[in-house]
C-alpha positions, 0 to 999 in steps of 0.5 A: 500500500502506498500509505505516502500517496494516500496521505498526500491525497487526503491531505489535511483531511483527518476525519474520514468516512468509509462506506460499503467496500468490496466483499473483502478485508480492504477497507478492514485494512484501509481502515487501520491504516488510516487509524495508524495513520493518525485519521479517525474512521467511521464505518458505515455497514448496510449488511451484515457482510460489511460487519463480518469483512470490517472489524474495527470499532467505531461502525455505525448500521444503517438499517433505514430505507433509501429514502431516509438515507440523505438525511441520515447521513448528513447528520452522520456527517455534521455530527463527527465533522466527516471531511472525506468519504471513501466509497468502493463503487459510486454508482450504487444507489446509496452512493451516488446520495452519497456524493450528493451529501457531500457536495450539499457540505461543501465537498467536491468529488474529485479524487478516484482510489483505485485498487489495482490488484488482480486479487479482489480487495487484496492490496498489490505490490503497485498499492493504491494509486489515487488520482483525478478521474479524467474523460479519458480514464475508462475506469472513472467512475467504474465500480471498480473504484473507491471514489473520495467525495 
């Protein structure tokens, strides 16, 4: 994992929310990492394979319908002054409200994680890359991306 990278791109950026990630232990990794790294991270888990798969504390279940989702989390989100969002997927539905809730907070969307290794969920040698998505990037927005709201 480029732990360097990850910072840089987060930059002063201290209080970090995670949602869904893919059905493995890459966000329990991403988590404590970011913990280690002086973050405090907050999880969201809308099932019970995101509670089996992320093991650290400080989680929260949403058991709301989507409706009710917005609204939720923006209090979720005033309430532990959330400074970025990372996501595995931003076209799920919850997702995208997601992105929304951000931007209504003053956030942009403009930085991608991309998890490049053929294994999924398992860091690669290469580690995360996180860039600016581009027009000319086919994987923009693709669900094989975590997006930072």
């Amino acid at each position: 994992m480029d732990g360097e990278l990850i910072l840089r791109r987060l930059g002063a950026r201290k209080q970090i929310l995670l949602l869904q990630g893919p059905g493995s232990l890459f966000f329990h990794r991403l988590g404590g990492f970011l913990h280690d790294a002086g973050c405090t991270v907050t999880k969201v888990h809308f099932n019970a394979g995101d509670a089996l798969f992320y093991r650290h504390g400080n989680a929260l279940a949403y058991q709301g319908q989507l409706h009710d989702w917005p609204a939720w989390l923006a209090t979720v989100m005033q309430e532990r002054g959330i400074e970025a969002v990372i996501m595995f997927g931003d076209c799920r539905h919850y997702h995208r409200r997601a992105v929304a809730v951000a931007r209504e907070q003053g956030g942009r969307r403009e930085r991608q994680l991309t998890h490049s290794s053929p294994l999924r969920g398992q860091p690669s040698r290469r580690g995360f890359d996180i860039r600016a998505p581009s027009r000319a990037d086919p994987n923009a927005g693709n669900q094989r991306n975590a997006a930072l709201a």
